[in-house]
N, CA, C and O of each residue as an XYZ file, in Angstrom:
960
protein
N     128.908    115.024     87.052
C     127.862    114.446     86.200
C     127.844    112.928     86.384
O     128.860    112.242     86.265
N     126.783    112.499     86.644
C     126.239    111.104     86.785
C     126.752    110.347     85.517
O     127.039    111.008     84.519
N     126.877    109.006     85.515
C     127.715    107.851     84.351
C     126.284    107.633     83.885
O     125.423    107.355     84.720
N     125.941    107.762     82.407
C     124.499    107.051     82.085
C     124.796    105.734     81.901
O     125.759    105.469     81.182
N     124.142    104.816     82.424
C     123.942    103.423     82.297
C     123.024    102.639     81.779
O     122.073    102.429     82.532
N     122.982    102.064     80.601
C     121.880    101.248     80.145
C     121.525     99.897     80.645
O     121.707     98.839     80.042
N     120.813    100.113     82.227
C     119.824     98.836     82.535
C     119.780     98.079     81.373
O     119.453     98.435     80.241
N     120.335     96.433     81.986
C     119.564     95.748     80.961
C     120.180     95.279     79.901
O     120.402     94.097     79.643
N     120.612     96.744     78.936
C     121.319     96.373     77.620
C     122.328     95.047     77.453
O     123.167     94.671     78.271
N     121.986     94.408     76.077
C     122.759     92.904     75.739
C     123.099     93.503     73.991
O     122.106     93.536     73.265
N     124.379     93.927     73.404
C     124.508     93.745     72.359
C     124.233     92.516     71.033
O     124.592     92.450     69.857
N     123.354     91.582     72.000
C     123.343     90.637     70.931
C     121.391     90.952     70.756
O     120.729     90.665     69.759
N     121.016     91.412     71.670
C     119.565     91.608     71.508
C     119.122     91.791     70.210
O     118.134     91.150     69.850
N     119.841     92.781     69.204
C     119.483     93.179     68.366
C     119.387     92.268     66.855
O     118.744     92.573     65.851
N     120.363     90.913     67.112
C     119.579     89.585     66.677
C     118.970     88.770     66.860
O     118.350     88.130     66.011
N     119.011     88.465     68.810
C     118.685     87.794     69.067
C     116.838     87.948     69.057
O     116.015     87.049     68.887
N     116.674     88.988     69.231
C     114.690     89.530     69.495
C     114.740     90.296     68.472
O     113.798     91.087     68.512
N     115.700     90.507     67.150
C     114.926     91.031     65.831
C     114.041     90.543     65.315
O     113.366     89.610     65.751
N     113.857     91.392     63.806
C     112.755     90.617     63.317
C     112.625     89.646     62.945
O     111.618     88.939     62.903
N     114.190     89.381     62.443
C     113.896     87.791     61.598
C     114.271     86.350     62.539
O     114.477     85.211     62.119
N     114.274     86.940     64.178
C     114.005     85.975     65.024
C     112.338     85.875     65.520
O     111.827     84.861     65.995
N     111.838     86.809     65.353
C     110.508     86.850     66.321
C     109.651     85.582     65.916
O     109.290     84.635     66.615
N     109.404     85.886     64.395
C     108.616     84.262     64.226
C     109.322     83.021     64.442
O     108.717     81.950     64.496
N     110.497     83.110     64.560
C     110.875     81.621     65.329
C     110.930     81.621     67.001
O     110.857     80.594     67.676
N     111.036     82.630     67.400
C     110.716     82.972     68.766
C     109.117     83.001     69.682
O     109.072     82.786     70.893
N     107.796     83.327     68.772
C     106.824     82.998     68.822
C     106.220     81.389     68.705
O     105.341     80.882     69.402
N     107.010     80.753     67.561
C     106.888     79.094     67.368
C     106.908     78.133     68.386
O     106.197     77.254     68.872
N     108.606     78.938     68.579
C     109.094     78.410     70.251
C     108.338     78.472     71.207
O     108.200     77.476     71.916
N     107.430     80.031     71.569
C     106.797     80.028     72.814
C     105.540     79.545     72.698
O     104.828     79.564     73.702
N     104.941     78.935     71.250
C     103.715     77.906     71.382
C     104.003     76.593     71.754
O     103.459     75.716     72.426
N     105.035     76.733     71.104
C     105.629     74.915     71.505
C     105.996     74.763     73.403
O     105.711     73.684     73.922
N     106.408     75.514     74.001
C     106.798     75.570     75.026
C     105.089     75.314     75.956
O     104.505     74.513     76.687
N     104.922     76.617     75.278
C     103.222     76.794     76.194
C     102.382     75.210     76.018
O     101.623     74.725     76.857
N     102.655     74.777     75.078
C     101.885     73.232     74.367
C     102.621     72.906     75.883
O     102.153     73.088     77.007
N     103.455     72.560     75.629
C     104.662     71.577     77.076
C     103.630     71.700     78.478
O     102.845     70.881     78.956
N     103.933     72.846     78.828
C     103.917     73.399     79.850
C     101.742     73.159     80.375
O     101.353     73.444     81.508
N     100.989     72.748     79.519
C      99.707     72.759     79.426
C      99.703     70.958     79.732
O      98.879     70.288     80.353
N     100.920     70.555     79.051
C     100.255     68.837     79.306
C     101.486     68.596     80.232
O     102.338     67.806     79.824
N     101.707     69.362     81.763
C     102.190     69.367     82.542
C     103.926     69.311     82.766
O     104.425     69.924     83.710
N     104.781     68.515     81.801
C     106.115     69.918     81.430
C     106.591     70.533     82.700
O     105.811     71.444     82.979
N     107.502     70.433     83.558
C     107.889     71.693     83.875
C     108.867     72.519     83.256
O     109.569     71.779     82.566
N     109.203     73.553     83.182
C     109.529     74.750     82.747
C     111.306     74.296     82.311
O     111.664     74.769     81.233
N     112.127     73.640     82.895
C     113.131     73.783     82.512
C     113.486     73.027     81.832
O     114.370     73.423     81.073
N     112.970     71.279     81.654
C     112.760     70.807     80.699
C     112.343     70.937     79.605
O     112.827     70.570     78.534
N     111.224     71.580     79.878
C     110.374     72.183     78.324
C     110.944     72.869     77.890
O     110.785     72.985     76.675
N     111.980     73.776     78.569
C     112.608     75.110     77.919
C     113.895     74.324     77.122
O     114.255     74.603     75.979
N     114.507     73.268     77.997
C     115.478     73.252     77.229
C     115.585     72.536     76.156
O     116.465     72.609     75.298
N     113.972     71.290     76.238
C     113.802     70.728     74.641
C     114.086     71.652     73.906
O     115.114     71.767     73.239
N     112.649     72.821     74.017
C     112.671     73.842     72.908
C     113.413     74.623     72.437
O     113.385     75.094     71.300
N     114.464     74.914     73.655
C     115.756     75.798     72.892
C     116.598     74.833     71.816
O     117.006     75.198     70.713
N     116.768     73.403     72.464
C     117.745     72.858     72.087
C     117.007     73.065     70.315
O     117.608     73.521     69.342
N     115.455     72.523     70.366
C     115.297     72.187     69.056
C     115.098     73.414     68.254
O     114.782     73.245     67.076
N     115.272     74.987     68.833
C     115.155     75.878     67.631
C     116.812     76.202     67.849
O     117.367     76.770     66.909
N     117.564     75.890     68.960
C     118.911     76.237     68.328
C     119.049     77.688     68.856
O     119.791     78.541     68.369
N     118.032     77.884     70.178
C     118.006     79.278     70.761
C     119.245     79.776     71.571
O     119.942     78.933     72.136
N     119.478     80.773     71.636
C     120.921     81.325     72.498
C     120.428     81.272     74.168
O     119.287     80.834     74.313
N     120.908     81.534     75.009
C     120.558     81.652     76.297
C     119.798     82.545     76.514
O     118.668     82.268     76.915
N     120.287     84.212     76.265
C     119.203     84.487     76.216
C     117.951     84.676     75.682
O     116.972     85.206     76.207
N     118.091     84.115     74.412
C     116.062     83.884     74.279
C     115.728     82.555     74.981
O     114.591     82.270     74.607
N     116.101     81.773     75.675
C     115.879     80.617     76.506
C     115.152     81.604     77.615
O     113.955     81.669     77.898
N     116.144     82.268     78.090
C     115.529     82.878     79.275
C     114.061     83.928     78.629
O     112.914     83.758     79.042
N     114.339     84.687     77.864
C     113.241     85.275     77.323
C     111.891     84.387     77.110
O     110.768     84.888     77.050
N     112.123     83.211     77.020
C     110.834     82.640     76.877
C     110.548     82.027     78.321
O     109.389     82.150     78.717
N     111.294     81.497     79.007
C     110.932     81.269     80.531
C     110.101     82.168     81.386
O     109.087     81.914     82.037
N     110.823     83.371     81.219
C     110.026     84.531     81.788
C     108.816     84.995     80.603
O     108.105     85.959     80.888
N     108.673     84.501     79.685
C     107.283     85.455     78.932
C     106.077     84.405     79.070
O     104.949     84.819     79.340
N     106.299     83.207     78.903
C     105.200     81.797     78.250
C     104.511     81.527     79.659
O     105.216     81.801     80.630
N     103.475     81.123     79.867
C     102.735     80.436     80.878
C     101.673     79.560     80.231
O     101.103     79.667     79.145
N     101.572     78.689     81.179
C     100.565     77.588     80.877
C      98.851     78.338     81.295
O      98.497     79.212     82.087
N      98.176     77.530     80.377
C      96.542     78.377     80.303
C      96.362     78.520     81.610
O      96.144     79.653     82.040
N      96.403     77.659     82.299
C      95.904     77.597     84.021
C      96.761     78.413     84.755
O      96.327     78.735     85.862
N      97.815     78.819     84.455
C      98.413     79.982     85.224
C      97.882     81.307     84.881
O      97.656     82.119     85.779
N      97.625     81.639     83.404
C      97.192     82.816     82.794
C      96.030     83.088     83.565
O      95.846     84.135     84.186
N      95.039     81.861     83.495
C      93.503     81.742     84.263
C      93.724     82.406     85.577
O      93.175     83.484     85.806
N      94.520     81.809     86.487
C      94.546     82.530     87.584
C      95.000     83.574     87.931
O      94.512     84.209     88.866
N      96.289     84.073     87.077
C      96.501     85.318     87.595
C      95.532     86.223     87.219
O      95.224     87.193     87.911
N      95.021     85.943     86.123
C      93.702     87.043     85.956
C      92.804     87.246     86.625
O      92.269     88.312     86.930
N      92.477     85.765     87.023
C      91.441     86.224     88.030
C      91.461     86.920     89.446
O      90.482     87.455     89.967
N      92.597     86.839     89.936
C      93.310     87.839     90.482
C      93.854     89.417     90.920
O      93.974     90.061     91.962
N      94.164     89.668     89.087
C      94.391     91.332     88.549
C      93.489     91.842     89.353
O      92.509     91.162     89.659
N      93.698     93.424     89.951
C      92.951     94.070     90.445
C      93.472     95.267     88.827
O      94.594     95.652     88.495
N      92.470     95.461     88.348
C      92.223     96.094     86.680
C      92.935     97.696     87.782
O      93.930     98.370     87.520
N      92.427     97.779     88.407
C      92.179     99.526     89.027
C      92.909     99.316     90.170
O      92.794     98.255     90.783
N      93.861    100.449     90.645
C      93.852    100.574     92.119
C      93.278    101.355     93.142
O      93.085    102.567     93.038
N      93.037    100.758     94.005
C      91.548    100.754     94.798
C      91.970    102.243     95.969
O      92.442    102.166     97.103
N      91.756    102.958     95.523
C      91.652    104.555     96.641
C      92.115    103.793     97.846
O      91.892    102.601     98.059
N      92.775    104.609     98.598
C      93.009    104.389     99.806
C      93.401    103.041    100.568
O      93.150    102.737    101.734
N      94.096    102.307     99.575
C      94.718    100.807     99.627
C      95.960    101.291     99.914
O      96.438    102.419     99.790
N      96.690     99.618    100.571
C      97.846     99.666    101.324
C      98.407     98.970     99.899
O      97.761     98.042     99.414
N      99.466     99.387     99.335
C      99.687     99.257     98.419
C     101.011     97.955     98.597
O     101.149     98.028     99.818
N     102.000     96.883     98.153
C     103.015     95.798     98.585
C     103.557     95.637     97.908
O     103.206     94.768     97.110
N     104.892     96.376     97.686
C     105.431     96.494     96.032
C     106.838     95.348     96.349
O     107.411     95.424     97.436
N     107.231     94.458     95.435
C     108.620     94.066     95.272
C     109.621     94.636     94.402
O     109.911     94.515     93.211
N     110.152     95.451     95.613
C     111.291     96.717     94.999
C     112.332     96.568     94.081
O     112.640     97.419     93.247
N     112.844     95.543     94.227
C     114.289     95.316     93.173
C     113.607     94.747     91.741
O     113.946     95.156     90.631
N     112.687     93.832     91.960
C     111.950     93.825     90.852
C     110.887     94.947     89.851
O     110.945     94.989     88.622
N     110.135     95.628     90.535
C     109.511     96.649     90.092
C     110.474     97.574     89.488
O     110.798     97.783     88.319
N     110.814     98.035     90.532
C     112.767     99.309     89.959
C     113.017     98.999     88.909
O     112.532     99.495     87.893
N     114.033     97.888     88.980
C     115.094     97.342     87.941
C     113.956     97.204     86.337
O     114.399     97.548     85.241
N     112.762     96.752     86.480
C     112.143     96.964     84.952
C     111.988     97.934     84.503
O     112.069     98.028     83.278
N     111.657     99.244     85.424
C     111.682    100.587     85.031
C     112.766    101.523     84.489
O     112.730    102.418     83.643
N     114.312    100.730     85.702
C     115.289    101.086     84.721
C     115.672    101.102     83.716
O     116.230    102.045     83.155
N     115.205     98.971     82.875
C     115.447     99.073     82.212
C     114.500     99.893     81.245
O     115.244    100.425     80.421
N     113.208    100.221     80.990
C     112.526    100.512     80.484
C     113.140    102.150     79.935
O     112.947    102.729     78.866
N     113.898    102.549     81.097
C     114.587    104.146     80.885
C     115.761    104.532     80.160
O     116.281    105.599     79.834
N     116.049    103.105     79.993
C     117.532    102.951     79.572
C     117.298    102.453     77.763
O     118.135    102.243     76.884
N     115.817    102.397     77.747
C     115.331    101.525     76.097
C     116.199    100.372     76.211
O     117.301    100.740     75.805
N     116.217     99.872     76.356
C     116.620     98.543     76.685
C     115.437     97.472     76.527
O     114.279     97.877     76.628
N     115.711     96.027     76.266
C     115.263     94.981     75.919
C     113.726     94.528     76.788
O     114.121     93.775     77.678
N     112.391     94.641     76.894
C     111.614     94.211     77.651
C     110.803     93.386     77.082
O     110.565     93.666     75.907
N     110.226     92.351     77.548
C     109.110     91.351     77.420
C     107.858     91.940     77.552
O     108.025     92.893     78.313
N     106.463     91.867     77.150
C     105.315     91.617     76.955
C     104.896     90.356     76.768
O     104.710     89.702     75.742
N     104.680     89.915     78.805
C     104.632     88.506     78.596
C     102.878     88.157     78.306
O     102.113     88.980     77.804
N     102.536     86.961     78.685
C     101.551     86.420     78.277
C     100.515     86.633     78.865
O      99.359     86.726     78.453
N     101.161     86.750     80.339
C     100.295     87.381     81.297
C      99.702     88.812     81.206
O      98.656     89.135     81.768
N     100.118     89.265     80.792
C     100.723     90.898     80.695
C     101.528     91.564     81.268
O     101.696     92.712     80.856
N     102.103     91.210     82.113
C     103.000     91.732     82.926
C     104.153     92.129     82.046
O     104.101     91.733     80.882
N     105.254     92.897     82.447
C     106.268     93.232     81.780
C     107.492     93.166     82.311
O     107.813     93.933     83.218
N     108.311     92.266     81.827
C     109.471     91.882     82.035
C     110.950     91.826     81.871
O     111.229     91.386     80.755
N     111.888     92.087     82.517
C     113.295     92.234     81.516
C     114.183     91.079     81.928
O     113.766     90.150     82.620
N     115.244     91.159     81.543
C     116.004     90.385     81.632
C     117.356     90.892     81.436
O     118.232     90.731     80.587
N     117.189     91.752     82.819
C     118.546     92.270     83.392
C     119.861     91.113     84.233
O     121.087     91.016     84.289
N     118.775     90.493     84.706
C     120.050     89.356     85.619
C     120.491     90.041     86.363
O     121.025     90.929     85.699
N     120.676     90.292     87.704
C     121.435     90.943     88.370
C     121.723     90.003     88.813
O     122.743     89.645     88.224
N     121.386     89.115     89.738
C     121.906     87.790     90.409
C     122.443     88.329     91.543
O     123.654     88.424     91.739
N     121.459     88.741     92.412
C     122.116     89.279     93.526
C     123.276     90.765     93.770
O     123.664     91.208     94.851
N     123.576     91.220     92.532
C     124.751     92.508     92.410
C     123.803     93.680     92.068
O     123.325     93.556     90.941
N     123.422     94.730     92.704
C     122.583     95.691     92.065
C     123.729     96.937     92.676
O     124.436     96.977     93.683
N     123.494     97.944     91.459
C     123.876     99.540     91.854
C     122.491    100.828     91.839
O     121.382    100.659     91.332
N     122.967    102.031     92.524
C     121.502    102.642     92.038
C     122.585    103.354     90.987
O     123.703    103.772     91.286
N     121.987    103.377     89.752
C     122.084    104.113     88.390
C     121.600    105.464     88.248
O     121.180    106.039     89.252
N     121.605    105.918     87.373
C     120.901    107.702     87.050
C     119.837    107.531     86.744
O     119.099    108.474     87.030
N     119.248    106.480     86.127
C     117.946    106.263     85.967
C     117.156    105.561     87.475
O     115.938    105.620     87.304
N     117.369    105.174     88.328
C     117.244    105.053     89.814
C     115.806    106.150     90.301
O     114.647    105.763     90.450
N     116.339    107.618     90.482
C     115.477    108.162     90.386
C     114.625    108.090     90.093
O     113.760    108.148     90.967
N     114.248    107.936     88.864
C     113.139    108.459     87.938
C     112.334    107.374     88.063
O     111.111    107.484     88.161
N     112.897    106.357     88.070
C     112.065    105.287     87.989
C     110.876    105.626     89.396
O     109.654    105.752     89.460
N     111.944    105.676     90.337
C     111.164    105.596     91.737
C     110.341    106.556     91.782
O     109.321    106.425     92.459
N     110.603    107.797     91.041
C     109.598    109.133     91.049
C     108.609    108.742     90.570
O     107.539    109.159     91.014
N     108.650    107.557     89.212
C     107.484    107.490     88.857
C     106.621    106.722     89.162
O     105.568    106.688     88.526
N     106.832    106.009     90.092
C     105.684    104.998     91.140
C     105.358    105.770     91.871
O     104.168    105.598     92.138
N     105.884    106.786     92.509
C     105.332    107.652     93.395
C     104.474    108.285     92.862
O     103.558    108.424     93.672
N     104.120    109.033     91.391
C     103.114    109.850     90.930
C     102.069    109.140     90.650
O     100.947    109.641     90.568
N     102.333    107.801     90.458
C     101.116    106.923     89.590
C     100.417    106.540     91.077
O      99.224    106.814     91.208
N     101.032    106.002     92.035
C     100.651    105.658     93.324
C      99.812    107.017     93.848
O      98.649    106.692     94.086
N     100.031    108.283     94.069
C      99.469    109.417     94.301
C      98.052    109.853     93.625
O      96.979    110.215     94.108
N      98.536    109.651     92.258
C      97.411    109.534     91.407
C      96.026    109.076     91.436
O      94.975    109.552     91.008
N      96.408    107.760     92.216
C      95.383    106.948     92.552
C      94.729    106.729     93.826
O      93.731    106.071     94.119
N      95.921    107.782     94.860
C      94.970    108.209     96.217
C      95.109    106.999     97.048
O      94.301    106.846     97.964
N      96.197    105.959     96.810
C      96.830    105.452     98.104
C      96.575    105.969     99.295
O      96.352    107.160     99.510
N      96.612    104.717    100.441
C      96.992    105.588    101.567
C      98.646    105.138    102.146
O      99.385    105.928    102.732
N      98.987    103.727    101.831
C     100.010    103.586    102.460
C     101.074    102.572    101.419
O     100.591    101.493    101.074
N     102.115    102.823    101.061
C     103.095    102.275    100.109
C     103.997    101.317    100.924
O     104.838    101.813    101.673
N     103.881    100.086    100.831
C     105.204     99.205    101.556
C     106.447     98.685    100.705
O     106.588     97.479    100.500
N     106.930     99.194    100.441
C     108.593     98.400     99.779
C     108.822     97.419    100.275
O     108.733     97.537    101.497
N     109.167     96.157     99.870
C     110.421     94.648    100.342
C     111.073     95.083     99.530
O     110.823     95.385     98.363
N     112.272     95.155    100.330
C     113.665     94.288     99.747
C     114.690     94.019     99.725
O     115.578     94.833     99.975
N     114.900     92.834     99.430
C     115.989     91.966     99.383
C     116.935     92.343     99.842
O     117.586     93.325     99.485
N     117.244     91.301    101.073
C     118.673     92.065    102.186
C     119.709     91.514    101.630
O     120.808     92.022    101.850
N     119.608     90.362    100.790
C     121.023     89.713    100.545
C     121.349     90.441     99.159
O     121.993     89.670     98.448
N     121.212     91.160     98.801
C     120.883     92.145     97.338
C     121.977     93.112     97.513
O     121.702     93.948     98.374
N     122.952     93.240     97.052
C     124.049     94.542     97.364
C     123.547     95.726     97.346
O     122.723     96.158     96.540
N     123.962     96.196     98.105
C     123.221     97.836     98.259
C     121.452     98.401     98.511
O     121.001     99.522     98.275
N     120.957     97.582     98.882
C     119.659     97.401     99.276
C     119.728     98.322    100.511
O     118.549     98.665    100.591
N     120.171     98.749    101.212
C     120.206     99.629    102.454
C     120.305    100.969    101.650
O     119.618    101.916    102.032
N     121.300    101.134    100.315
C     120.803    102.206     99.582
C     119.735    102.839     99.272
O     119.262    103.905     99.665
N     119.327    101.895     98.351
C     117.828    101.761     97.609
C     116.882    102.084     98.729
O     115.845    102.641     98.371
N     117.020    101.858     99.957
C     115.916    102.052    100.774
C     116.346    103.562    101.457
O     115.331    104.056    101.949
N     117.184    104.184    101.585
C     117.404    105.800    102.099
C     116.792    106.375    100.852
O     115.994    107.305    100.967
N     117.195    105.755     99.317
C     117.201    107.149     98.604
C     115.279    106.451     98.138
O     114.748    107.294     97.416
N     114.388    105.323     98.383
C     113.065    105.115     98.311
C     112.510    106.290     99.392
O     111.716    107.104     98.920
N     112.878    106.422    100.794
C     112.413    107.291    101.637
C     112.624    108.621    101.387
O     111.803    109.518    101.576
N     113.755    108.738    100.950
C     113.838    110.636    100.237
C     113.083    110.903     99.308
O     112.420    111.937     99.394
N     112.956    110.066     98.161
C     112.471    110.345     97.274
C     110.889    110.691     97.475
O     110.463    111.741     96.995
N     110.112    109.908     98.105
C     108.598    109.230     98.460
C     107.949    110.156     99.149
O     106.763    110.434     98.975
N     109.107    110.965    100.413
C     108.553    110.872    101.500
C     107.267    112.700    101.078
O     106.468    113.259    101.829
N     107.570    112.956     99.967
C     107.132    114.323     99.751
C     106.030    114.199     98.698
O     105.670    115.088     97.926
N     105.530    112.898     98.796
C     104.101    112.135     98.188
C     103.251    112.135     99.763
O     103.638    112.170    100.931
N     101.396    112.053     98.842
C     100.546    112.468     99.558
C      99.728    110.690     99.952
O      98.567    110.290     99.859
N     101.411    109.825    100.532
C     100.895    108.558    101.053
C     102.328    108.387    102.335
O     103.440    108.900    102.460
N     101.574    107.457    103.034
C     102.530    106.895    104.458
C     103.330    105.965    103.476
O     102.796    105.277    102.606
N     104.965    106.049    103.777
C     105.655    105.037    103.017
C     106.225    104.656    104.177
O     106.258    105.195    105.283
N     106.842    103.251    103.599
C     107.571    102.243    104.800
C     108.325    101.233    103.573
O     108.013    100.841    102.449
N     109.281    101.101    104.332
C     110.834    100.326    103.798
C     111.093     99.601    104.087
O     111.952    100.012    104.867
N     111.122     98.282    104.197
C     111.504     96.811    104.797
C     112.365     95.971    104.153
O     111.863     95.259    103.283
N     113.814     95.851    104.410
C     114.953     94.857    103.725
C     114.427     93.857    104.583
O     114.084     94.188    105.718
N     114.320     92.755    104.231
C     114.030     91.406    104.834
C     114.671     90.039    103.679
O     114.562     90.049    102.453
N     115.205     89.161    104.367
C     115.588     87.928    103.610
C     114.649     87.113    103.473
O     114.935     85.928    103.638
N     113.095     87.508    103.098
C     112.307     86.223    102.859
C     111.285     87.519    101.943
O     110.192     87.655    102.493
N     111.418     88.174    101.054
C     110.699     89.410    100.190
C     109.350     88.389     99.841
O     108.375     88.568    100.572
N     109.211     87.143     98.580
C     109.192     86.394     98.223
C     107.468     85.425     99.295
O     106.295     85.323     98.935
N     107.936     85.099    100.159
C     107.292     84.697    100.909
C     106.195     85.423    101.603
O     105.000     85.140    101.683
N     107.060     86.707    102.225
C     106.097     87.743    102.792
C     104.918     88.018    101.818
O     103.732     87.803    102.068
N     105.522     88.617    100.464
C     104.453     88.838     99.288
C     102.949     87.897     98.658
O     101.824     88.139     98.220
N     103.930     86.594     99.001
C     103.041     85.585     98.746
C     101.041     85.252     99.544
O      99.884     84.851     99.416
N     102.050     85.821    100.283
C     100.301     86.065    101.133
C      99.475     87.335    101.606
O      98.640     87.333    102.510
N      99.873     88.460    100.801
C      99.192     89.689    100.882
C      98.368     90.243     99.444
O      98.599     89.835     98.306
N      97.566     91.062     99.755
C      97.150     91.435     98.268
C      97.505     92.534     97.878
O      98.545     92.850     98.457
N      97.126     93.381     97.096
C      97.373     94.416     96.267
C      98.987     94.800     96.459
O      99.603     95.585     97.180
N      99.339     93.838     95.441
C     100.790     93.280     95.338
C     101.555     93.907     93.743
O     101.273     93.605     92.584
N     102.328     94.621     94.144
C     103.276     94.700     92.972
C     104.192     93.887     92.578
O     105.002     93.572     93.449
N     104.353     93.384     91.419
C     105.190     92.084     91.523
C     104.966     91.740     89.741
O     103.818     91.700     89.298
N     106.380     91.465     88.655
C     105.888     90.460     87.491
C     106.582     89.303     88.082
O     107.004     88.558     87.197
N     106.867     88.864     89.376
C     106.842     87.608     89.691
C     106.185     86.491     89.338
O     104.999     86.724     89.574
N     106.301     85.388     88.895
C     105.371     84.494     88.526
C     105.093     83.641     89.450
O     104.143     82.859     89.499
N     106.074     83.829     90.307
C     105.784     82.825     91.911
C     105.012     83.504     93.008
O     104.371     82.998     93.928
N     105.255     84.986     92.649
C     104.499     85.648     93.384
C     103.021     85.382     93.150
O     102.153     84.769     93.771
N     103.072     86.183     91.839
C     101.775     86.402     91.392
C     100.698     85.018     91.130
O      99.578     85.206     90.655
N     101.226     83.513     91.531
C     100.378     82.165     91.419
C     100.394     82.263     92.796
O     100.595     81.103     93.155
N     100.282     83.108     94.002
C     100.399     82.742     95.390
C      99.531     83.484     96.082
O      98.698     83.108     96.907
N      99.855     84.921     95.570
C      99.250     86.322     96.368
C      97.723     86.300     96.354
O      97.021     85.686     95.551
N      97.291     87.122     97.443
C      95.789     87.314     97.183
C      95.577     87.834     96.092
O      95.419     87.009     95.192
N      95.496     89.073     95.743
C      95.271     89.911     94.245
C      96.983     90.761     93.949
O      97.925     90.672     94.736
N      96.997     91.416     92.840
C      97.971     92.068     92.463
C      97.757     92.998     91.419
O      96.705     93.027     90.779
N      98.683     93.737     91.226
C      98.149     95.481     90.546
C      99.458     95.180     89.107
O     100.616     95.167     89.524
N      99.330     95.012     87.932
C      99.973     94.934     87.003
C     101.062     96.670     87.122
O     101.351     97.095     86.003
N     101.414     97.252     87.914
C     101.924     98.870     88.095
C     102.929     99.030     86.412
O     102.846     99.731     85.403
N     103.645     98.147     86.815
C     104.993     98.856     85.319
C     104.320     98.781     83.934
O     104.639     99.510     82.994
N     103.379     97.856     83.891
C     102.244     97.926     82.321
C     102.184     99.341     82.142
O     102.858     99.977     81.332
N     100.988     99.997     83.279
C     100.845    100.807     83.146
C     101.782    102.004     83.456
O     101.394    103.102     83.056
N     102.583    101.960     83.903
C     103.419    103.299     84.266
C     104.213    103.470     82.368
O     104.084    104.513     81.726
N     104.886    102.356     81.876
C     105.392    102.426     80.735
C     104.526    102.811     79.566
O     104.944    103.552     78.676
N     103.214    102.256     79.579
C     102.375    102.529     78.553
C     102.265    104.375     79.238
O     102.974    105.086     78.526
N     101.954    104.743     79.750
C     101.694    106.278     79.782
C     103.491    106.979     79.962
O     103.763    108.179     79.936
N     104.257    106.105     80.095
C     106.098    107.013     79.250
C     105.819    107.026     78.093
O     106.007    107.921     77.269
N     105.461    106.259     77.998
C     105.572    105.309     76.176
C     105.148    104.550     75.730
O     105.449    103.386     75.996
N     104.140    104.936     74.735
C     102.556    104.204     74.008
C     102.944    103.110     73.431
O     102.330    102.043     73.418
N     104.886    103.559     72.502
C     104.942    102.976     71.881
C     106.187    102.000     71.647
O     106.751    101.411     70.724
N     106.299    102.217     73.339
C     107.457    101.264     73.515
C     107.821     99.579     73.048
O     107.166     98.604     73.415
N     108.827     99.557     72.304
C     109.252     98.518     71.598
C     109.365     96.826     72.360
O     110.271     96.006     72.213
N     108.578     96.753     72.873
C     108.499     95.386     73.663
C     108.159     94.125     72.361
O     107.281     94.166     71.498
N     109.200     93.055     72.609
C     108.818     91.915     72.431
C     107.353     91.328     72.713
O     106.996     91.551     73.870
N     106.634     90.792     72.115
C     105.108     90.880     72.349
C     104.545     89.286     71.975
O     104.045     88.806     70.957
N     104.904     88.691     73.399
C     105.005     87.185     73.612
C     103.249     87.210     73.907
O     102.610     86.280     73.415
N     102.556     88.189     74.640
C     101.397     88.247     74.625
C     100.104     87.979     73.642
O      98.897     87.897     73.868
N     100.775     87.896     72.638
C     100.066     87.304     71.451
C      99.630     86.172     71.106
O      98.607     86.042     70.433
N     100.474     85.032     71.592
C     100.723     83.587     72.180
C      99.133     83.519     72.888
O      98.432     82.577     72.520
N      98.518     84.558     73.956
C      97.462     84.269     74.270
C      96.411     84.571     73.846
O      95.349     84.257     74.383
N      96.534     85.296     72.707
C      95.569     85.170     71.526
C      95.479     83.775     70.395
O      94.542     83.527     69.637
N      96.756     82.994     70.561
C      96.619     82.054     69.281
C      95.916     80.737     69.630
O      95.726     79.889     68.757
């Protein structure tokens, strides 16, 4: 029997993104977004604002990865491809796409950033394993990808990534009995390659300010696991 592993999980989450942090955690990510609009970059702004709400590291990082400035929001939208387009070559960034789904399987901690995209804050920092949730995750890009009548699925990823030669035997086993051409590519430049193709999987934010267009995939794959999955909901920020 497989070890269950909770992607993701931080025992302090459960104060740090409770309730009676969220409205000081929302404050923070207006104040940040203010920064970041009258030009600010990101790690400065982040660390005024942590310093001045007195934030832990990780909601520092939680707001790095959720907040964007209006002109980033502007563009990635204009961007979004809402639908994926029949018979598109589809450009997914694998360790990133995966690893949110894990955590997503594991209920574990995720962002609803501003963009919409959906985000965790696993940290691997270069150390990845495939988990029991591994599978499933990958099964379920394959049905949603099928669904939509792909013709061809490309994986990157990351060669300097431990076990990435894994991830790419058990992406081809898994895939290969879907009704699309798949292909597997470890390369040390994921990042770059992505940057200039479209119909791009990715909650990259470097990606996604670079690429031709891009397909929001884990939004939607999680909203149809789970309507009512418990995400932090920094996305609101682009309503205020």
């Amino acid at each position: 029997m497989s070890i269950t592993v909770k992607r993701g999980y931080s025992p302090n989450d459960t104060s740090d993104f409770g309730n009676k942090s969220i409205e000081k955690l929302l404050k923070a990510g207006q104040d940040l977004q203010y920064l970041l609009n009258h030009g600010y970059n990101i790690k400065g702004a982040s660390t005024f604002v942590g310093n001045h709400y007195m934030l832990s590291e990780r909601q520092r990082l939680g707001l790095v990865r959720a907040v964007s400035s209006e002109e980033s929001l502007k563009m990635r939208k204009n961007k979004e491809m809402e639908r994926i387009p029949h018979g598109s070559i589809v450009n997914i960034d694998g360790f990133n796409t995966i690893i949110t789904l894990e955590v997503a399987l594991s209920d574990s901690l995720l962002l609803k950033c501003m963009d919409g995209t959906i985000r965790d804050l696993a940290a691997l920092r270069g150390t990845y394993r495939l988990i029991d949730k591994t599978d499933t995750a990958i099964m379920l890009i394959g049905k949603i990808l099928e669904k939509n009548e792909v013709s061809k699925v490309v994986f990157y990823l990351d060669a300097p990534v431990s076990n990435s030669g894994r991830l790419k035997q058990r992406i081809i086993e898994l895939l290969n009995q879907f009704n699309f051409e798949i292909q597997v590519e470890v390369i040390h430049n994921v990042d770059t390659v992505l940057e200039k193709l479209d119909n791009v999987i990715t909650s990259d934010a470097i990606i996604l300010d670079k690429c031709i267009s891009w397909i929001n995939l884990n939004a939607k794959i999680i909203e149809e696991m789970n309507e009512a999955y418990p995400y932090i909901d920094f996305s609101l920020l682009a309503n205020c």
